[in-house]
N, C-alpha and C positions, 0 to 999 in steps of 0.2 A: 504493500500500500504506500510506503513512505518512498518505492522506488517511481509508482504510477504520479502521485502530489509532484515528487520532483521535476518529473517529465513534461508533467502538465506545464508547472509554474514555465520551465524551460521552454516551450511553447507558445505562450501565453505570449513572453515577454519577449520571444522573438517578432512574433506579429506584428505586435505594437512598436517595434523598435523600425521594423520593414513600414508600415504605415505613415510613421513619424518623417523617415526620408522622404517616402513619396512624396511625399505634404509637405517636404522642408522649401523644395525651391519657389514655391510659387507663390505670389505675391499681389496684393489686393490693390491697386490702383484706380484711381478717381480722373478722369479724364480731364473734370472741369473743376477740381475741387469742391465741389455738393455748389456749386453756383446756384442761388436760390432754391437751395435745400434738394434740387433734383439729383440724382446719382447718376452718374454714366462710369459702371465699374469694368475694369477688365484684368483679369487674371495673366501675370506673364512671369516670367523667369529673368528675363534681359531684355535692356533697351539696346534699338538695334537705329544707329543713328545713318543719317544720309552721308554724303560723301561732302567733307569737309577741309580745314585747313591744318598745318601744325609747322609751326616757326622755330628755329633752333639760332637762339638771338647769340649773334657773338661766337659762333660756331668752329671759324675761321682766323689764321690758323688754328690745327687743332695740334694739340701736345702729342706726342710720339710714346709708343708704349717703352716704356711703367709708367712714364710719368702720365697726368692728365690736367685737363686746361676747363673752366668755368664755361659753361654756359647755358643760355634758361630755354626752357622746351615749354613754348607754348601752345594752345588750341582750341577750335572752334568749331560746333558743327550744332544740326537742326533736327531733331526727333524724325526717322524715318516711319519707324514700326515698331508695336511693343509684340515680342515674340514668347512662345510660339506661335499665334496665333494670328497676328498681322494688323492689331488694329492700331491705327494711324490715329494720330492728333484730331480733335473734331476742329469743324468746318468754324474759320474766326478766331482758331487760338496757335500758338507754335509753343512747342517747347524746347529751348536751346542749351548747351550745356559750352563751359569756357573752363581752360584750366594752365596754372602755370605752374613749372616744377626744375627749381635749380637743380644742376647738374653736374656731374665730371663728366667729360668725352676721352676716348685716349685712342687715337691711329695704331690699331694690330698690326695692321699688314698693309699693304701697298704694291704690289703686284700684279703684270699683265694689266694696266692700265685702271684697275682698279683698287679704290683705298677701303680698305674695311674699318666702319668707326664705330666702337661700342660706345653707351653713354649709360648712365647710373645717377637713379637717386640722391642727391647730398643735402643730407640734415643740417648736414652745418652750416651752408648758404638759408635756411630758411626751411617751413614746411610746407610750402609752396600750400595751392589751395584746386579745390575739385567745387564745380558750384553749377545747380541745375534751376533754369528761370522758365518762368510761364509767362505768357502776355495773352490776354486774354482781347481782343482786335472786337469784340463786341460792345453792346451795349448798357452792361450789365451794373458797369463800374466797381463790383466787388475784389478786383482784383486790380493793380498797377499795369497796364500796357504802355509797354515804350513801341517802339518803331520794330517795323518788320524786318527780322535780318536781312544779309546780304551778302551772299559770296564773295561780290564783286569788291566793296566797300569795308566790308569785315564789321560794317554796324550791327546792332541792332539781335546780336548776340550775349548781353549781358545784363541787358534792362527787363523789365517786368518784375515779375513777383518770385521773389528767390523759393524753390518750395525743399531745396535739400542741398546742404554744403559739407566739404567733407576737406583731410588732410592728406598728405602722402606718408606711406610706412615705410613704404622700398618699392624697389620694380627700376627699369631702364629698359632699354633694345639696340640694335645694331643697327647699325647704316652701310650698306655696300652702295659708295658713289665712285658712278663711270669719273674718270681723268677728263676725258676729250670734250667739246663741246657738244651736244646732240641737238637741237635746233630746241623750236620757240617754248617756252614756260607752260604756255597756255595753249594747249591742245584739246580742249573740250569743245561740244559742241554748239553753242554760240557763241564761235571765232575768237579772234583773241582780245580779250580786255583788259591786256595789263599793258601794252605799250609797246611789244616788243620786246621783254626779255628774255633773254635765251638762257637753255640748262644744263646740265650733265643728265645721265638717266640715275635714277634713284631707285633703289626700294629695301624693304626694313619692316620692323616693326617694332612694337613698344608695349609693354604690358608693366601697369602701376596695380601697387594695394594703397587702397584708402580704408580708412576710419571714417566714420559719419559723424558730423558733431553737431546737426542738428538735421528735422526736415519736418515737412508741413504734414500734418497729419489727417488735413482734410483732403491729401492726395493720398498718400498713403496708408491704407488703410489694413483692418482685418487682424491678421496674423501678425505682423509687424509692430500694429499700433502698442501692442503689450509686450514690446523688449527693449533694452536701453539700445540705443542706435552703435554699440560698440557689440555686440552681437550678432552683425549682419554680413557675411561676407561679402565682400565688395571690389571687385578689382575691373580695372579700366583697361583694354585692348584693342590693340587699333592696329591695321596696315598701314607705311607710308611707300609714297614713291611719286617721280618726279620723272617725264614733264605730268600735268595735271591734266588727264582725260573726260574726267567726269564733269567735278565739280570747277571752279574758277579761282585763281590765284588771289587771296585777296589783301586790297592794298594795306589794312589792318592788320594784325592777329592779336585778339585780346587785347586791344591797345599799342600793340607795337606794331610800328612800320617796317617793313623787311627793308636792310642798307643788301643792293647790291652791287653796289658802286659805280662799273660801266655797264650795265646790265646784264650781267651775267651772275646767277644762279648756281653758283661754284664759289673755291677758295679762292681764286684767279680775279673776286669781282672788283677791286678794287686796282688792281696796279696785275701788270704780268709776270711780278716775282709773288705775289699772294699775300705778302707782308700785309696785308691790309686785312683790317679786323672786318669780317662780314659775316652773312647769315647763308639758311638754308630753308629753304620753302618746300615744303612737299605734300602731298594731296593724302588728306587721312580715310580710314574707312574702318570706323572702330563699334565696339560692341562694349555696352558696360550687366553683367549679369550679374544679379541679387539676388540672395538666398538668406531667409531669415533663420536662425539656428536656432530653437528651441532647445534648453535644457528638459532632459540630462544625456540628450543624444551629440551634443554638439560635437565630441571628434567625428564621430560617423557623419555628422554631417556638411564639416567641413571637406570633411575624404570626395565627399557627393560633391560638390560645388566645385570642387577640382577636378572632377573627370567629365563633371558639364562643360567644363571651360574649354575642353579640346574641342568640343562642336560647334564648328561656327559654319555661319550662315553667310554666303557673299551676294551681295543687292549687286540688281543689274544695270548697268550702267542707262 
């Protein structure tokens, strides 16, 4: 009998422990934050954002490995789709997300025309910030609307009504940029609006962990609403690369202007020994997925929210 009670209990509390995962990743969101008390909810895993921008201010020159050299990784981009499911921002509102995060960069390698540049988190310069805004373009007034972003412009990405801001833990990525010149910056499909600047080709990607340190709870809703926001796994992932097919180079990022000195989008952009301090622009395509962790499961289900993180989803241009 006391071997069947065991067995049972043993059972019991696997179930419940399987259940607990299933349920760990998904997350109750409010569309319009209860706008005149009405709900528009939708259940998702990750925000699955449009094809955007990310600046690496000061980039150039970059320090030679071991050593590494300062510079800040900015970004901007506009709510595509909340997944798995695909529902989109309602009709009248955007939601934007901006983020800045000091750095070390340090040149690996540099061979066959290519330089390979990793870059990493640095606390020391700062905890940089993660920050997600709503602008509600209706008539409603319950919320702050600024102006409607802009690729082009790089406006209109960090006003509205802030509904969730958060810090950096750690995370960086790698940069493999072509040496040679590869033609215009701006290769997406309404022509070119940056002026003229030409690039290297680019591509990389970038994955951060943030802390939440605060967020609106009339978006967030459900399961989430009952855990401290240090609870929630949270990590930020994005492709980079350059020239920019999708989205539009914008003359902004986060408030900074990209220096490419003679117009070139390389180390070279300033002088053609490279001495000159410049940036690097390149076209994001990033995903951010939350999982709220529920005690007393939270290693299991943090284990879960890392083997989510390898599925990703690519929007089509």
């Amino acid at each position: 009998m006391r071997i069947q009670k065991l067995l049972m209990a043993t059972a019991v509390a696997t179930a419940l422990g399987t259940a607990s995962v299933a349920q760990a990743g998904i997350i109750n969101f409010d569309r319009n934050g209860l706008i005149g008390g009405v709900a528009s909810n939708a259940q998702f895993t990750s925000f699955d954002w449009n094809f955007g921008n990310i600046l690496f201010d000061n980039l150039f020159p970059v320090a030679s490995s071991p050593d590494a050299s300062a510079t800040t990784v900015l970004g901007a981009a506009k709510l595509s789709a909340l997944q798995p499911n695909g529902e989109a921002p309602l009709a009248g509102t955007e939601i934007t997300y901006v983020f800045t995060a000091p750095s070390l960069a340090t040149l690996v390698s540099s061979a066959g025309g290519l330089n390979v540049i990793t870059h990493a988190f640095d606390p020391g310069q700062g905890l940089g910030s993660f920050s997600i805004f709503f602008d509600d373009f209706g008539a409603s007034g319950v919320y702050a609307a600024g102006v409607a972003s802009s690729d082009v412009t790089g406006a209109g990405y960090s006003d509205g009504h802030a509904i969730l801001s958060g810090h950096f833990v750690s995370g960086g990525g790698v940069l493999t940029v072509g040496s040679t010149n590869m033609g215009g910056l701006d290769q997406g499909p309404d022509a070119d609006q940056d002026g003229g600047v030409t690039t290297v080709s680019v591509n990389g990607s970038i994955s951060y962990n943030l802390v939440i340190d605060s967020y609106d709870k009339n978006f967030f809703l459900g399961n989430i609403d009952v855990l401290d926001p240090t609870q929630i796994d949270f990590s930020f992932t994005t492709d980079t690369s350059s020239p920019f097919k999708n989205a539009n180079p914008s003359d902004a990022v986060n408030g900074v202007t990209p220096n490419f000195g003679n117009g070139i989008n390389d180390a070279i952009c300033g002088t053609t020994t490279g001495n000159r301090v410049c940036d690097l622009q390149v076209e994001s395509d990033a995903r951010l997925p939350l999982t709220a962790i529920p005690e007393p499961t939270s290693l299991a289900l943090v284990g879960a929210g890392l083997l989510g993180f390898a599925a990703r989803r690519r929007k089509q241009a």
